[in-house]
C-alpha positions as CSV (number, residue, x, y, z in Angstrom):
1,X,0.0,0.0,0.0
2,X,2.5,2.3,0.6
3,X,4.5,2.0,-2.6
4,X,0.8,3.0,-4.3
5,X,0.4,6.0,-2.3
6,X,4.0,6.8,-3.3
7,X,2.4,7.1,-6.8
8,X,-1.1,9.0,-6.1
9,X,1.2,11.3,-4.3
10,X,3.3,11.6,-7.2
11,X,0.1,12.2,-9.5
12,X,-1.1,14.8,-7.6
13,X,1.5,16.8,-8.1
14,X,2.2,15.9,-11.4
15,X,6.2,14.9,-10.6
16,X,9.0,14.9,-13.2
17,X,7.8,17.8,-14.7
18,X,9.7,19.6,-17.7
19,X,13.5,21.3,-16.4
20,X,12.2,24.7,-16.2
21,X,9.4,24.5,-13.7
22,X,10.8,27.3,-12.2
23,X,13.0,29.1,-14.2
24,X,12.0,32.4,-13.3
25,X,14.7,34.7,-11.7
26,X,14.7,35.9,-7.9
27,X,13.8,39.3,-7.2
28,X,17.2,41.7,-7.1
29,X,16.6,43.0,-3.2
30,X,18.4,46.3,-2.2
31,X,21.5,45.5,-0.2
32,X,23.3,47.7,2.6
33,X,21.7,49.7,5.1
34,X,19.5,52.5,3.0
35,X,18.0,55.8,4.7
36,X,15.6,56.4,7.4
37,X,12.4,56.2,6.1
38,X,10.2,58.3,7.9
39,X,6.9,57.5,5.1
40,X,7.0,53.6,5.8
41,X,3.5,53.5,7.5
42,X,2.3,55.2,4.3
43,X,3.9,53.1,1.6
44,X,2.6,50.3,3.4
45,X,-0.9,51.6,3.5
46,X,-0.9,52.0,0.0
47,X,0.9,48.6,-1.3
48,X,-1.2,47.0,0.8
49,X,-4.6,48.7,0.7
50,X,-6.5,45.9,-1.5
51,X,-5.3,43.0,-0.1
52,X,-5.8,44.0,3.3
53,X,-9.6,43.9,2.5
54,X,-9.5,40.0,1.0
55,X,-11.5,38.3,3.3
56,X,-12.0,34.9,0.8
57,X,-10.2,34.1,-2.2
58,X,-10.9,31.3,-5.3
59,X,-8.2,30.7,-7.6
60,X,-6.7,28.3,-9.9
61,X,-3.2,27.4,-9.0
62,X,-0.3,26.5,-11.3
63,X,2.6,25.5,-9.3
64,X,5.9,24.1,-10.3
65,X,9.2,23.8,-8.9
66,X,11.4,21.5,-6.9
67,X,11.4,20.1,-3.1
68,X,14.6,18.8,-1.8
69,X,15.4,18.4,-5.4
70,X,12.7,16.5,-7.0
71,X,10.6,18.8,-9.3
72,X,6.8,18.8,-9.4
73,X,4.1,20.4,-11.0
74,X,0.1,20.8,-11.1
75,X,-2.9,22.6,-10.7
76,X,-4.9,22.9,-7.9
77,X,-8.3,24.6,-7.2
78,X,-7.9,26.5,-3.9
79,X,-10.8,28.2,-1.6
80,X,-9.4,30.5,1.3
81,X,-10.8,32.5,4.0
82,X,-9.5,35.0,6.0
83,X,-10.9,33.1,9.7
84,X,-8.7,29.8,8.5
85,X,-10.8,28.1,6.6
86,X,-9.0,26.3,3.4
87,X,-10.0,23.8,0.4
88,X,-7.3,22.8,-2.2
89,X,-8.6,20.1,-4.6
90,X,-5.7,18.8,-6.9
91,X,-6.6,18.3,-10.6
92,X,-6.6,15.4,-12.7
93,X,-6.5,15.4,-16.3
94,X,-9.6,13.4,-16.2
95,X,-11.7,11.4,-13.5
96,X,-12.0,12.6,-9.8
97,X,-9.6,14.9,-7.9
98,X,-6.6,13.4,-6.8
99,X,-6.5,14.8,-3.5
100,X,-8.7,17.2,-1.6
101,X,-7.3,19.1,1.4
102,X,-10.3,20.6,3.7
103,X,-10.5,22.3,7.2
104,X,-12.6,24.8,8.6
105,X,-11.8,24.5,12.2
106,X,-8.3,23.6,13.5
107,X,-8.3,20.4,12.5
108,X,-7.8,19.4,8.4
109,X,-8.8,16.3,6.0
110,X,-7.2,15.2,3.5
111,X,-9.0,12.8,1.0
112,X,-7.4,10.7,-1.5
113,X,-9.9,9.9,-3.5
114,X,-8.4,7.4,-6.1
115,X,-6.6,5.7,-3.5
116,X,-9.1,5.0,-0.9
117,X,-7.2,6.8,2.0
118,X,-7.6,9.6,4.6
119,X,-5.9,12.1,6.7
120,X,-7.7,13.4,9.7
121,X,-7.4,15.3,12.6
122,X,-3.8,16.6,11.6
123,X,-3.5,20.9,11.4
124,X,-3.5,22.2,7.5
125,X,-0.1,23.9,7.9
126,X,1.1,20.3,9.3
127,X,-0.5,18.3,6.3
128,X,1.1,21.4,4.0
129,X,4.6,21.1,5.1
130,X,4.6,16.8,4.4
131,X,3.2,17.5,1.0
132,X,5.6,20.5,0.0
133,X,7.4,21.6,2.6
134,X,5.7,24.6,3.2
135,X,4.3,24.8,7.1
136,X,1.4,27.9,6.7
137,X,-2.0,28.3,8.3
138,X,-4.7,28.9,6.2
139,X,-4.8,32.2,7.0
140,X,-0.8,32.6,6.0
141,X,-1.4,31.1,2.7
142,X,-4.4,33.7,1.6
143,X,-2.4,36.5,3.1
144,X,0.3,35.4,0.5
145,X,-1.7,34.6,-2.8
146,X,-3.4,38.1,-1.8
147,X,0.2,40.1,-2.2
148,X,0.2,41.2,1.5
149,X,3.0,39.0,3.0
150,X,1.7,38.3,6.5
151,X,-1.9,38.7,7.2
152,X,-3.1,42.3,8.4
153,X,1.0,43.5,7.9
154,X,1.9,46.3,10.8
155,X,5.1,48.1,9.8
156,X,7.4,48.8,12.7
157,X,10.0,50.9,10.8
158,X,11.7,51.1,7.3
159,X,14.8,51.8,5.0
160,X,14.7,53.3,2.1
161,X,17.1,53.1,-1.4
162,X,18.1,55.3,-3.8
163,X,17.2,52.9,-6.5
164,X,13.2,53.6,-5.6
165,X,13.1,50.7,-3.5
166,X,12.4,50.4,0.1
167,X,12.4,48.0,3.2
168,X,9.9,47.8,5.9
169,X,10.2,45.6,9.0
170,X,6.5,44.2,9.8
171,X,5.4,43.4,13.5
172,X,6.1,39.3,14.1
173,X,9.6,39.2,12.5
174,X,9.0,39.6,8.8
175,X,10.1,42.3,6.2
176,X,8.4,43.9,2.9
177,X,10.2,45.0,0.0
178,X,8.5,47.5,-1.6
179,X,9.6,49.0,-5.3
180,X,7.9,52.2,-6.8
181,X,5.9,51.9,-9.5
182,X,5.2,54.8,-11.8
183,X,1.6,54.2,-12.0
184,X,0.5,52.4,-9.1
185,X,3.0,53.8,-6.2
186,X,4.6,51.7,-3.7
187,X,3.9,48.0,-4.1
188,X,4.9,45.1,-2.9
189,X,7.4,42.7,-4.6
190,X,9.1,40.5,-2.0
191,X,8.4,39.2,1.6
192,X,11.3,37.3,4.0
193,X,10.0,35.6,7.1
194,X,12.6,33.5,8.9
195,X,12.6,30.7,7.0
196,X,10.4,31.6,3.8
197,X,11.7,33.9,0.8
198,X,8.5,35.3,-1.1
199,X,9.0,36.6,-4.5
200,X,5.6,38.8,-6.4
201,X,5.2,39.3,-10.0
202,X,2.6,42.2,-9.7
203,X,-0.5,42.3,-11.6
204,X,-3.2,44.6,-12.3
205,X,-5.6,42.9,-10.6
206,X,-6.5,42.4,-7.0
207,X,-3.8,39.4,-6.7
208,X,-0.5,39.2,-7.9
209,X,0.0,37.1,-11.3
210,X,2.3,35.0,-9.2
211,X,4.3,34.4,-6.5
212,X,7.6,32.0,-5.4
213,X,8.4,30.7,-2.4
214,X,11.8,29.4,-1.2
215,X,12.7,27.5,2.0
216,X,15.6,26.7,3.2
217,X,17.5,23.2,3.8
218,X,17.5,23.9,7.1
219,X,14.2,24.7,7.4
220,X,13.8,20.8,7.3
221,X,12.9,20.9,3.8
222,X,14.1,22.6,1.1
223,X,11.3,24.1,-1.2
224,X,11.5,26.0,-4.2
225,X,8.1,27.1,-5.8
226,X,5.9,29.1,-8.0
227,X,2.3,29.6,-8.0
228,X,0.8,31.2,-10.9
229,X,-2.6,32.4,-10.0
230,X,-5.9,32.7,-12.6
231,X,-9.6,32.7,-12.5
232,X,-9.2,34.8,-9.1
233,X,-12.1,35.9,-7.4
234,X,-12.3,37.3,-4.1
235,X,-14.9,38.3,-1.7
236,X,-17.4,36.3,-2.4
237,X,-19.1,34.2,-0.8
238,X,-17.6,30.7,0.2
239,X,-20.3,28.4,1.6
240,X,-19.7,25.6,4.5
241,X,-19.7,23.2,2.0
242,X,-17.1,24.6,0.0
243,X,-14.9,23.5,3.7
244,X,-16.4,20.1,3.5
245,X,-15.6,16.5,1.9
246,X,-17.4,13.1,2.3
247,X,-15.4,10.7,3.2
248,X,-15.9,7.0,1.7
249,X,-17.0,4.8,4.4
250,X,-14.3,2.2,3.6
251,X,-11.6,4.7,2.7
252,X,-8.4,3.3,5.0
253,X,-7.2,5.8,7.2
254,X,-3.6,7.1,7.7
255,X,-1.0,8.8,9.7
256,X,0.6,12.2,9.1
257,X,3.8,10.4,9.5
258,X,2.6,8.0,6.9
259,X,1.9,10.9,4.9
260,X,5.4,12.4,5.2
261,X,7.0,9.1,4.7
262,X,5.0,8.6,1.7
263,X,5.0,11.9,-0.2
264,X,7.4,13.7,-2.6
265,X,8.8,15.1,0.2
266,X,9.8,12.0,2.3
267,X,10.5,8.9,-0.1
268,X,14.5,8.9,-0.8
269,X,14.8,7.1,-3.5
């Protein structure tokens, strides 16, 4: 059984994708110690004044890139809410969803549907970092797809560069990089938290176009991913049952540490 879930794993996420899953170059941050930067509450007001008010968010996902050195790729349909509430439904080329992460509370499911199995009673973020190596709340991930970072970022003081950029430490440990924009003043374009690098391709919209995240090795995992986001819509309304999945009656269950033993993350081959 487990050398099967090995390979559902490995469907969902679409593994041995082509060689440039994530191709795209890292953000060039300003370096040295800048200027006092006495409009930092400002600049963050603005960058941040649309996805400060995402309370829900639907998107389709494209991701691609590598963890611990095995690349993957696929989309997923993901439904987030501001109070935590999370549904990411991998798709299949045809047939059912290969996997289906829910949770509305504190704890998360995770359904496999063409395998029979289930995950329960294990946090999202926990379930998150065995799959990818990413370990984010619900409420973490939508703050990120919305361009904001952290969720409701507080700036508690800022740099800024002669080269229009500018760098804003956030309450909780964080940092924005913010770049000026002729059009559109101050926006965001890159997010460090202590062990997460977030890189934002801007877009016109009311979520960036995409966005990459890197962890580090000794983070426990390293993770090097982009998400492409499309068909965004946000604010409206996400029903209960959106946060909901039945659960086969004779689906087997399993553990989280089967999970990470089994996933692209865990199985050294």
């Amino acid at each position: 059984m487990r050398g099967r879930l090995v390979l559902v794993l490995a469907l969902a996420l679409a593994l041995a994708c082509g060689a440039g899953a994530c191709a795209a170059r890292l953000v060039q941050l300003p370096v040295g110690e800048g200027e006092a930067f006495p409009g930092y509450e400002e600049a963050l007001q603005g960058a941040t004044r649309g996805c400060r008010e995402v309370r829900s968010l639907s998107a389709e996902l494209a991701v691609s890139g590598r963890v611990d050195g095995r690349k993957l790729r696929g989309r997923v349909m993901a439904g987030l809410t501001a109070e935590g509430r999370i549904r990411l439904e991998g798709a299949a080329p045809f047939g059912p969803p290969v996997f289906i992460l829910v949770a509305s509370g504190p704890a998360a499911t995770l359904l496999l549907p063409r395998d029979g199995r289930v995950l329960t009673g294990e946090p999202a973020s926990a379930i998150l970092l065995a799959l990818v190596g990413v370990d984010l709340r619900p409420a973490d991930l939508l703050a990120i797809l919305a361009g904001c970072v952290v969720p409701d970022p507080q700036a508690t003081g800022g740099r800024s560069f002669s080269s229009g950029w500018a760098r804003l430490d956030l309450s909780g440990g964080a940092t924005a990089f913010l770049q000026r924009d002729s059009r559109r003043g101050w926006v965001i374009r890159a997010g460090l938290w202590p062990r997460l690098r977030l890189d934002y391709e801007p877009a016109e919209g009311s979520a960036p176009a995409s966005v990459r995240l890197q962890t580090a090795a000794e983070a426990g995992t390293a993770s090097d991913l982009r998400i492409g986001l499309s068909q965004v819509e946000v604010n409206v309304p996400l029903g209960a049952e959106v946060f909901a999945v039945k659960v086969p009656a004779d689906a087997v269950p399993i553990t989280l540490t089967e999970l990470r033993q089994a996933g692209p993350i865990g199985e050294k081959r």
